[in-house]
C-alpha beads as a LAMMPS data file, in Angstrom:
LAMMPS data file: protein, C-alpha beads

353 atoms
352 bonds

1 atom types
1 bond types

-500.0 500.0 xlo xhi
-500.0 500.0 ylo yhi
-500.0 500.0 zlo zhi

Masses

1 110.0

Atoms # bond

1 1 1 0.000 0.000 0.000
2 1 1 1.221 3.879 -0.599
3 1 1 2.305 5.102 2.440
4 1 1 0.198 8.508 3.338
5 1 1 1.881 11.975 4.286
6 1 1 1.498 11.918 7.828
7 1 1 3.198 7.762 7.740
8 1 1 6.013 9.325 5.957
9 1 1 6.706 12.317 8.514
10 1 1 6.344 9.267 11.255
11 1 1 9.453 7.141 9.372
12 1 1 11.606 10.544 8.926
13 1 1 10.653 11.749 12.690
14 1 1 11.581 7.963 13.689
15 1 1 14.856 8.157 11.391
16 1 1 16.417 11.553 12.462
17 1 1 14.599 11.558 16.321
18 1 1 13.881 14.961 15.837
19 1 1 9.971 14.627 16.077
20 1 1 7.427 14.202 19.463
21 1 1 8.679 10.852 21.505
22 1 1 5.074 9.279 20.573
23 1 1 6.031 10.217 16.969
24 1 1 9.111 8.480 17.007
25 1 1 7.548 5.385 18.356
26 1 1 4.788 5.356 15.940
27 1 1 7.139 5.630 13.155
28 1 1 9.087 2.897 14.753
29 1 1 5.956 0.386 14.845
30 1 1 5.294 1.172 11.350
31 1 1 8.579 0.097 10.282
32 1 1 7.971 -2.895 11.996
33 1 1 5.045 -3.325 10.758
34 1 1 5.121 -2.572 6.837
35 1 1 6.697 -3.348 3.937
36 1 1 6.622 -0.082 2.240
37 1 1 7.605 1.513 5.187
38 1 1 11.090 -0.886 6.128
39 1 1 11.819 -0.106 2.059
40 1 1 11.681 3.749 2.756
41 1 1 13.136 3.839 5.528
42 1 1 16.128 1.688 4.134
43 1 1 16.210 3.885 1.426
44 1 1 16.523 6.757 3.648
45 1 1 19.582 4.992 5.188
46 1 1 21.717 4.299 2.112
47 1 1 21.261 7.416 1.023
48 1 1 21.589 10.010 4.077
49 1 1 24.469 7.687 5.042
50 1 1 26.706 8.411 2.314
51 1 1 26.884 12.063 3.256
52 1 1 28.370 11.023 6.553
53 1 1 31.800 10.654 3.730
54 1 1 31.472 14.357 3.337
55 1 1 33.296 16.535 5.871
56 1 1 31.552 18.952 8.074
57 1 1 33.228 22.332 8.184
58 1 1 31.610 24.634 10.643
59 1 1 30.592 28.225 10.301
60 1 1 33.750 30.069 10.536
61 1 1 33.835 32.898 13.472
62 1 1 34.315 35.917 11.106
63 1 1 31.583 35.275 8.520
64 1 1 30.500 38.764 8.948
65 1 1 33.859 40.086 8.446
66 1 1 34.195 37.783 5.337
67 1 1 31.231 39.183 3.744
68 1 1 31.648 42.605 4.544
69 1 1 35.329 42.043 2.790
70 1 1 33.251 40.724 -0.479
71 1 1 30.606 43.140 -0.287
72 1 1 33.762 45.678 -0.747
73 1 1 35.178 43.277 -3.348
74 1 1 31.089 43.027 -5.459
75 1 1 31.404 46.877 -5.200
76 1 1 34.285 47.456 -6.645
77 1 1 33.850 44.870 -9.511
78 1 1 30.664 47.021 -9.967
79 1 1 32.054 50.176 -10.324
80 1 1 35.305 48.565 -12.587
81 1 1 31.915 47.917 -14.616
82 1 1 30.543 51.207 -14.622
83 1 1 33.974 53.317 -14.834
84 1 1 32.128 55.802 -17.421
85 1 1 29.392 56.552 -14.626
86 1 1 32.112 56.328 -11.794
87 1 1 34.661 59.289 -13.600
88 1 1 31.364 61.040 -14.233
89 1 1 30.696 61.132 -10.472
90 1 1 34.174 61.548 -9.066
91 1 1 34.262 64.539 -11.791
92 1 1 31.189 66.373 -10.021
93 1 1 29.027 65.160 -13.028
94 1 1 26.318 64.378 -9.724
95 1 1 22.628 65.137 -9.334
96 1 1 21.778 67.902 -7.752
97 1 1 18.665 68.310 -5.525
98 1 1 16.169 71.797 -5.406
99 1 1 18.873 72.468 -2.530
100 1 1 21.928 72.437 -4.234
101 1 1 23.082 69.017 -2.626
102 1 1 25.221 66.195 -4.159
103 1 1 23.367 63.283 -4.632
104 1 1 24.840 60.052 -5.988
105 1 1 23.031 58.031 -9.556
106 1 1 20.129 56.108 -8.493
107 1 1 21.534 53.128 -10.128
108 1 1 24.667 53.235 -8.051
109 1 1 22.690 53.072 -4.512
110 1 1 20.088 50.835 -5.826
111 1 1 22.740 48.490 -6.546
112 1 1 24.926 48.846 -3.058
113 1 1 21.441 48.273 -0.853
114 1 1 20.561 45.274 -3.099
115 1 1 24.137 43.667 -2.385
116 1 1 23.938 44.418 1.605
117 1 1 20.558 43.423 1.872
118 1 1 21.634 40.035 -0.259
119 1 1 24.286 40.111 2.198
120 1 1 22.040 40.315 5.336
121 1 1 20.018 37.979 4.164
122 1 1 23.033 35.359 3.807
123 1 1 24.098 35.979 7.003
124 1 1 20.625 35.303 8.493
125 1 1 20.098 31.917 6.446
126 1 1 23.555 30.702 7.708
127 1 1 22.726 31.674 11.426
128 1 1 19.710 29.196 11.114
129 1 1 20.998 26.632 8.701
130 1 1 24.019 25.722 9.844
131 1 1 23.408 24.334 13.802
132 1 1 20.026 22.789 12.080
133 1 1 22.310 21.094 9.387
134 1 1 24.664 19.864 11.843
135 1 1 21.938 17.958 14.355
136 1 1 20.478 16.485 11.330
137 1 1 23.677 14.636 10.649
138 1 1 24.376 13.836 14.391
139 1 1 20.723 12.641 14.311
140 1 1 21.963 10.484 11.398
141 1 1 24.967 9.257 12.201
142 1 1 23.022 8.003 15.420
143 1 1 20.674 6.144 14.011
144 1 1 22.758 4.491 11.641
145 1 1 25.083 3.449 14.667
146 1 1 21.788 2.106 15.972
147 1 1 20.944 0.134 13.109
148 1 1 24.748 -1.013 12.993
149 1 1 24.307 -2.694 16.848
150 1 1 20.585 -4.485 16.199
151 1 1 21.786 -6.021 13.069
152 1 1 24.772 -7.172 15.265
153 1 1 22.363 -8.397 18.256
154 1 1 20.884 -10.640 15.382
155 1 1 23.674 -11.745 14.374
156 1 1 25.502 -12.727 17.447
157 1 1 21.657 -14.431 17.990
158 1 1 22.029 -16.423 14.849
159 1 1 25.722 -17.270 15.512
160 1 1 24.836 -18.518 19.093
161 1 1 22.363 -20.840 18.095
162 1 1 24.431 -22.298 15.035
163 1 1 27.595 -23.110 16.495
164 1 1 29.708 -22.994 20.224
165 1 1 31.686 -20.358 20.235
166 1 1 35.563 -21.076 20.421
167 1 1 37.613 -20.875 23.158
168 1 1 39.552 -18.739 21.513
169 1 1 37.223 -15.844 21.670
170 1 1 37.261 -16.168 25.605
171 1 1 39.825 -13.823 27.460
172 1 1 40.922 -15.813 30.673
173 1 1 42.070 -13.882 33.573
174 1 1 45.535 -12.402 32.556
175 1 1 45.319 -12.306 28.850
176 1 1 45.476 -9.269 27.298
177 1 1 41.915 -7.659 25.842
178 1 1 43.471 -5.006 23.738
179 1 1 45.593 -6.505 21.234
180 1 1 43.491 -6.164 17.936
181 1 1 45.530 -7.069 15.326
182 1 1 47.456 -10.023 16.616
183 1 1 46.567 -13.536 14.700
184 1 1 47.849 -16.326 17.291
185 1 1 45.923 -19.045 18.335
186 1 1 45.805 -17.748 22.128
187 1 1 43.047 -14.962 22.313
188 1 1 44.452 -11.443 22.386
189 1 1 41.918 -9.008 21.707
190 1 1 37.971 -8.804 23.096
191 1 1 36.954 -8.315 19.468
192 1 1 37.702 -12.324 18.507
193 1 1 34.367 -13.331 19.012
194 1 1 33.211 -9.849 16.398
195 1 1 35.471 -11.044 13.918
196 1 1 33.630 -14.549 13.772
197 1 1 30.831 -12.591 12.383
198 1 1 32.719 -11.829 10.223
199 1 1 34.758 -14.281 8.828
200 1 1 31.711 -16.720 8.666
201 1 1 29.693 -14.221 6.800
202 1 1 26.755 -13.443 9.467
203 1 1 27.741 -9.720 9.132
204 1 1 29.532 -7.592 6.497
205 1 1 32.674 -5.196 8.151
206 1 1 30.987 -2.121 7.486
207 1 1 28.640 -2.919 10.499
208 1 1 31.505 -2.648 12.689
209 1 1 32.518 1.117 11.570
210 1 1 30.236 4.159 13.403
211 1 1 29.830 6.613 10.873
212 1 1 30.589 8.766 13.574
213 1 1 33.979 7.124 14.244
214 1 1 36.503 9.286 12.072
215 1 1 39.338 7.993 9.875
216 1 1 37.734 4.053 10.460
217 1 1 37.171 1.891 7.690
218 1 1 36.144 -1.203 7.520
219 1 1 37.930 -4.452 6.670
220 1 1 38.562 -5.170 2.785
221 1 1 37.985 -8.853 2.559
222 1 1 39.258 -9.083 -1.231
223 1 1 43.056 -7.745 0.080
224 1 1 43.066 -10.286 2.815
225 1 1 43.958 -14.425 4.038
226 1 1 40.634 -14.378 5.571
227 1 1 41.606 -18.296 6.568
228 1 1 44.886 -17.280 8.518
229 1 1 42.956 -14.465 10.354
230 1 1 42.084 -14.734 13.395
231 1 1 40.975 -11.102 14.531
232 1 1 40.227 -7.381 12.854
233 1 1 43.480 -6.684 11.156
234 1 1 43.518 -3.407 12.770
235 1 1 41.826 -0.838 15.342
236 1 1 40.829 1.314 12.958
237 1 1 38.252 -1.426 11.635
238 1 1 36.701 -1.558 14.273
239 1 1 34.455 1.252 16.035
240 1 1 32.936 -0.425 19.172
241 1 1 33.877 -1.936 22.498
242 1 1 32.244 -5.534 24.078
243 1 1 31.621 -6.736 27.334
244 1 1 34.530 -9.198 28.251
245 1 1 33.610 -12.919 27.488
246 1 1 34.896 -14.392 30.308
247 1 1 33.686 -16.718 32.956
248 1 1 32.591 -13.997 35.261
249 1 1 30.206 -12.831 32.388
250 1 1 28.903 -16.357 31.156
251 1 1 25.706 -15.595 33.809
252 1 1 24.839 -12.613 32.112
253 1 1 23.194 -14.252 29.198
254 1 1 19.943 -14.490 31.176
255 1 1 20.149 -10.622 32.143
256 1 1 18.220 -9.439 29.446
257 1 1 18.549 -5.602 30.213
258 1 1 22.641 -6.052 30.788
259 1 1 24.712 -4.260 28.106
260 1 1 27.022 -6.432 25.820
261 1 1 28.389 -3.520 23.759
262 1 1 28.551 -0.005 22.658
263 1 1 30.109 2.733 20.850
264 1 1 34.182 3.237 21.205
265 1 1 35.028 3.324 25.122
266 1 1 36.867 6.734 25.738
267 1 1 39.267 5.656 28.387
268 1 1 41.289 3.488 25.822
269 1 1 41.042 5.408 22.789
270 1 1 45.300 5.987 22.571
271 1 1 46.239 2.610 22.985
272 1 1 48.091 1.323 20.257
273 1 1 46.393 1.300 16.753
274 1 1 47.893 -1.898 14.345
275 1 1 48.062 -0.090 10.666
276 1 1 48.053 -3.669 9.484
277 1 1 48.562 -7.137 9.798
278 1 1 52.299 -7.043 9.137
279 1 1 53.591 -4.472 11.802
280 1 1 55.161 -5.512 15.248
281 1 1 52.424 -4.455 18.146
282 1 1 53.593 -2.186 20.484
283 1 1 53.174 -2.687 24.163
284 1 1 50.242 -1.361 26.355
285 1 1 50.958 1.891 28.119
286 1 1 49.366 1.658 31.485
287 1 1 46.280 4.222 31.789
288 1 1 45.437 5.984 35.098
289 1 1 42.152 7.257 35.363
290 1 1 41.829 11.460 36.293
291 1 1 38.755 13.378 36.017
292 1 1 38.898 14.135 31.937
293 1 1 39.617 10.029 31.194
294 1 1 36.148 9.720 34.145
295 1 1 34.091 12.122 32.154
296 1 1 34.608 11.709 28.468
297 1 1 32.718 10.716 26.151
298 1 1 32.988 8.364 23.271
299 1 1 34.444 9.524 20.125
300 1 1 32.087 8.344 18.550
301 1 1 29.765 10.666 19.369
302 1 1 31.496 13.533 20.946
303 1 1 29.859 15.597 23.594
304 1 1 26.591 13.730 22.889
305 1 1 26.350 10.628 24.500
306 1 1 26.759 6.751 23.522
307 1 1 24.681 3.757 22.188
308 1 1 24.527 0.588 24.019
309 1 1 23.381 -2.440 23.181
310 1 1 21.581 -5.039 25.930
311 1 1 20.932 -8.597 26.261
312 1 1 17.518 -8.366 24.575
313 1 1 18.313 -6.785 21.365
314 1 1 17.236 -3.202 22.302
315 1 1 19.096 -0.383 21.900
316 1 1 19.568 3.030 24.012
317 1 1 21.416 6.129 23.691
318 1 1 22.679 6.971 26.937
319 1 1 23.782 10.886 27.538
320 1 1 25.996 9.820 30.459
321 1 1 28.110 6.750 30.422
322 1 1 27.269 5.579 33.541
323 1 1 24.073 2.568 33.966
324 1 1 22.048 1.679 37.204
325 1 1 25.741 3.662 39.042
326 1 1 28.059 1.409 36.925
327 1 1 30.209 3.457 35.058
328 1 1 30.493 0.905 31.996
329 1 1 33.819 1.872 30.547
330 1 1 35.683 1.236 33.816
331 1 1 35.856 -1.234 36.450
332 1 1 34.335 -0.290 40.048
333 1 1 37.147 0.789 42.523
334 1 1 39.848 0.152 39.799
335 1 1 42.038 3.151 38.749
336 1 1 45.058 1.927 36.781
337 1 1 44.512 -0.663 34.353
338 1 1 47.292 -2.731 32.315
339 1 1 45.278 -4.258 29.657
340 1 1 44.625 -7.738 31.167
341 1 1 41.742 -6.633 33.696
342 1 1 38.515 -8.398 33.955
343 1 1 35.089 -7.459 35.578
344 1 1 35.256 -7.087 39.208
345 1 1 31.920 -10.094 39.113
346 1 1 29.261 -10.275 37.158
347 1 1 26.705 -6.999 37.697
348 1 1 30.166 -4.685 36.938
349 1 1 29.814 -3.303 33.362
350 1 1 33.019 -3.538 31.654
351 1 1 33.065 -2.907 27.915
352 1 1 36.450 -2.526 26.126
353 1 1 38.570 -2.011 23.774

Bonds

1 1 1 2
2 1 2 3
3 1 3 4
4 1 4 5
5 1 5 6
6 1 6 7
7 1 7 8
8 1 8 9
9 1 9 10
10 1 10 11
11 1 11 12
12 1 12 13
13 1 13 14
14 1 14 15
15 1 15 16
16 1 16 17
17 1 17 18
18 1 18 19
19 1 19 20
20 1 20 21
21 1 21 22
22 1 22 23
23 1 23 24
24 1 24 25
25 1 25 26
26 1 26 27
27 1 27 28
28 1 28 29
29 1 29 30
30 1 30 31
31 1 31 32
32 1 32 33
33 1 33 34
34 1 34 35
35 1 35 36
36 1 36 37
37 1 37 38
38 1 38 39
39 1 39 40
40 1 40 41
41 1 41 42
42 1 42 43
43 1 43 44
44 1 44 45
45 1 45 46
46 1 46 47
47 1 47 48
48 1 48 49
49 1 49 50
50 1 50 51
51 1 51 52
52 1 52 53
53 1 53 54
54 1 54 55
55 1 55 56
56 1 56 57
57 1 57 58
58 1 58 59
59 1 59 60
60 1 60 61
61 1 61 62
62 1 62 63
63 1 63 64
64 1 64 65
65 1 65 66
66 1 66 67
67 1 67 68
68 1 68 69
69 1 69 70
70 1 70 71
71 1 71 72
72 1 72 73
73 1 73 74
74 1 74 75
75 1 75 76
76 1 76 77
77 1 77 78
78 1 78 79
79 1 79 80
80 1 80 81
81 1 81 82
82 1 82 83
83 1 83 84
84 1 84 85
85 1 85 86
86 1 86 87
87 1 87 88
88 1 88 89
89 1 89 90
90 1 90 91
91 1 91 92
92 1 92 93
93 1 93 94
94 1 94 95
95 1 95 96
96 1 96 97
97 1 97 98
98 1 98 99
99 1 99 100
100 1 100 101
101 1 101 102
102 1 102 103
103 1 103 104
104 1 104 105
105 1 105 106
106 1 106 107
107 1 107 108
108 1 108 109
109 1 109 110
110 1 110 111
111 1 111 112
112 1 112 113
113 1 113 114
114 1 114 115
115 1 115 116
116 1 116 117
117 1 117 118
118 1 118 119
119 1 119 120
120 1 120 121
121 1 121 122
122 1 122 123
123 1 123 124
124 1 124 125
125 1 125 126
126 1 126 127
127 1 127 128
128 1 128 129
129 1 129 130
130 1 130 131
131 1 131 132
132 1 132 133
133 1 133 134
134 1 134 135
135 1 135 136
136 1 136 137
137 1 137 138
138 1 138 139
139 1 139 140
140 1 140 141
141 1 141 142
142 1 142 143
143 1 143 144
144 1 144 145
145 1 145 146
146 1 146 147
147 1 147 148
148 1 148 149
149 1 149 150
150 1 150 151
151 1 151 152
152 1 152 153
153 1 153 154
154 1 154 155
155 1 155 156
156 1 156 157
157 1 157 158
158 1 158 159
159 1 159 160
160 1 160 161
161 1 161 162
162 1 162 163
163 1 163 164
164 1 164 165
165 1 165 166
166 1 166 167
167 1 167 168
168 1 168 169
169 1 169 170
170 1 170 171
171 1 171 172
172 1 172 173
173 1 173 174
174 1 174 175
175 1 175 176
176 1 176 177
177 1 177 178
178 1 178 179
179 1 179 180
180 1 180 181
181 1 181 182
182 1 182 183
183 1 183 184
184 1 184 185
185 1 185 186
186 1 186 187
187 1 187 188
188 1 188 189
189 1 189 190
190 1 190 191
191 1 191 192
192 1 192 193
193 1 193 194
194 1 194 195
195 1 195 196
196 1 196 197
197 1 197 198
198 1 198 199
199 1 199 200
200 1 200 201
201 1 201 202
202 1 202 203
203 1 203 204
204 1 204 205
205 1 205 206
206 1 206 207
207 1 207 208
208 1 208 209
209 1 209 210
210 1 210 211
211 1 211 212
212 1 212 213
213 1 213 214
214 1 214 215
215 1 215 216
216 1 216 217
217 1 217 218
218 1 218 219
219 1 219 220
220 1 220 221
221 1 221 222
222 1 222 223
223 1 223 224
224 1 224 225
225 1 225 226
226 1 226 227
227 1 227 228
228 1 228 229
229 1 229 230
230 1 230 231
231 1 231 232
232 1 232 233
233 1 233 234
234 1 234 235
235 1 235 236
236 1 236 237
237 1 237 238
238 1 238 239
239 1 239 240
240 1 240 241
241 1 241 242
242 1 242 243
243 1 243 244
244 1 244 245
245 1 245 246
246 1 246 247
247 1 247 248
248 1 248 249
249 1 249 250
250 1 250 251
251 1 251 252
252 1 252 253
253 1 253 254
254 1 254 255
255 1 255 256
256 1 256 257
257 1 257 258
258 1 258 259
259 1 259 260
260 1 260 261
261 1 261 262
262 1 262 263
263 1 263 264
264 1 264 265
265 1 265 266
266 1 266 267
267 1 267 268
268 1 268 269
269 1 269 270
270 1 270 271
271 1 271 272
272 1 272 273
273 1 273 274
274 1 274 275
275 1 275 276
276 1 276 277
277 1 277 278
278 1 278 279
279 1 279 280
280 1 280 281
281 1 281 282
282 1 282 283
283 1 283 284
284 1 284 285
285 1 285 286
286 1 286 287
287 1 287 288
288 1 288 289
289 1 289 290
290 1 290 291
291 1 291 292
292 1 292 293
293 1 293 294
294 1 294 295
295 1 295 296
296 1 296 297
297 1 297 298
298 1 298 299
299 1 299 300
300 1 300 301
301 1 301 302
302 1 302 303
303 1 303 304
304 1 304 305
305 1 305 306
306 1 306 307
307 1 307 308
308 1 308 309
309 1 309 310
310 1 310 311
311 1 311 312
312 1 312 313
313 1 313 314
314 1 314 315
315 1 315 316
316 1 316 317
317 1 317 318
318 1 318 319
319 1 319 320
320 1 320 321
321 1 321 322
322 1 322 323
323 1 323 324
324 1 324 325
325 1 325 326
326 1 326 327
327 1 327 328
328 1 328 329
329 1 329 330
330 1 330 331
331 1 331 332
332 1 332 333
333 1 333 334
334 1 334 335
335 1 335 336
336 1 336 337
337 1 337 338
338 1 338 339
339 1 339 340
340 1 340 341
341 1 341 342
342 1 342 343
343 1 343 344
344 1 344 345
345 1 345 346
346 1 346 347
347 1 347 348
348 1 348 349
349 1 349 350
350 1 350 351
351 1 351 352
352 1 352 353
């Protein structure tokens, strides 16, 4: 069936969350619900996404200044134009009113006022425009992050219920969680058990990337031994951070509100980043928490908050990165960390890398 006006404002309120919360969940439902609305709203996706390639340059501070400078520049390209009517008026060739006062061609002023006015109005349209433009592409990026962590919750799902997970995507208490990149046999990295999606085709790599996540990319399967790999080639393919599969998590599979993942955790954003599957890792630098590493936010989204994915398949964009007290990029009463930590049991939230 055609979808009416009002079911189209319902998908785009839904897609950039910029409508009524009622709104949003009716255009949700209908999603859900109908064919015609899944296609637009897919639609809407592939095609709003790819200006997330595009970089955002803000309004520069001295826009006035700038346009006053080509206001002077439009003049004088004006008068270059009009040099007959220009001599004619530095000569004294002028008007003259009943009163015996100078007054400049009609032309000439007509033509300044037009180009401030223009002028005006530009400055006006970019006051407006520009913060609107810029919270329609955070509203974007947001929900395509969102979209990027169900379609991984169904995956994992799928993945579960086909096949045991290897041991190898298990990080036992002293093993390093950070080492993305490395390919031996013994797990390295918390992102093992991502790659699997991966590598046995239940997800493709750009799922892993936040569109928010700057200079990421995901992995290029045609350059690569996809048989000999045994994790992400490199950080940078990567955008999100998992809660530790360990044994002091394997409970949590029953806590259906519990969060298994979410966008890049902040506190280990300079650890070493592998270019590529042929370079030496470098060592982890220990990290001691202060108050900016206790307060930032992911980089994914910066200044605005995180997604998080829970147990059940829903998502939710938290403004603060703490949940029910639990910060959940940190462990609780833990303030230097070497890379080989795991939860402190199983209700602390700990999602790396």
């Amino acid at each position: 069936m055609m979808l009416s006006k009002e079911q189209q404002q319902l998908i785009l309120d839904f897609y950039f969350r910029c409508g009524p919360d009622e709104d949003i969940r009716q255009g949700r439902d209908l999603i859900a619900a109908s064919p015609e609305a899944a296609r637009l709203y897919t639609s809407l996706e592939e095609t709003l996404t790819d200006l997330d390639s595009i970089k955002y340059e803000p309004c520069p501070d001295n826009l006035v200044e700038l346009t006053v400078a080509r206001l002077k520049l439009a003049a004088s390209a004006q008068n270059a134009a009009s040099q007959v009517a220009l001599e004619g008026l530095l000569a004294g060739h002028v008007e003259k009113t009943s009163a015996g006062v100078l007054k400049a061609p009609r032309s000439f002023l007509r033509s300044f006022f037009e180009i401030a006015a223009s002028a005006a109005a530009v400055i006006l349209i970019a006051g407006l425009l520009f913060p609107a433009l810029s919270n329609m592409r955070a509203y974007s990026r947001r929900a395509a992050c969102t979209n990027n962590m169900r379609l991984t919750s169904q995956a994992m799902t799928r993945f579960a219920s086909d096949t045991q997970p290897p041991s190898q995507s298990r990080i036992n208490p002293g093993d390093p969680w950070w080492k993305i990149g490395d390919q031996g046999r013994e797990s390295q990295s918390n992102t093992r058990f991502a790659w699997l999606l991966i590598k046995n085709d239940y997800l493709k790599p750009k799922v892993f990337i936040c569109p928010g996540h700057i200079n990421a990319a995901p992995v290029d399967l045609k350059s690569l031994p996809m048989d000999s790999l045994m994790d992400f080639p490199s950080r940078q393919n990567i955008s999100y951070s998992f809660m530790i599969m360990c044994d002091k998590t394997a409970s949590m599979q029953g806590k259906g509100k519990r969060i298994v993942m979410s966008d890049r955790n902040p506190v280990f954003s300079s650890i070493p980043c592998r270019p590529s599957v042929y370079d030496k890792l470098n060592e982890f630098e220990k990290v001691l928490l202060n108050d900016q590493l206790r307060f930032m936010s992911t980089p994914n989204h910066p200044d605005r908050g995180q997604n998080v994915l829970k147990c059940d398949g829903s998502v939710q964009f938290l403004r603060v990165r703490t949940y029910n007290g639990d910060d959940i990029f940190t462990i609780r009463n833990v303030d230097a960390y070497t890379g080989t930590e795991t939860p402190a049991d199983d209700n602390d939230i700990f999602l790396v890398p």
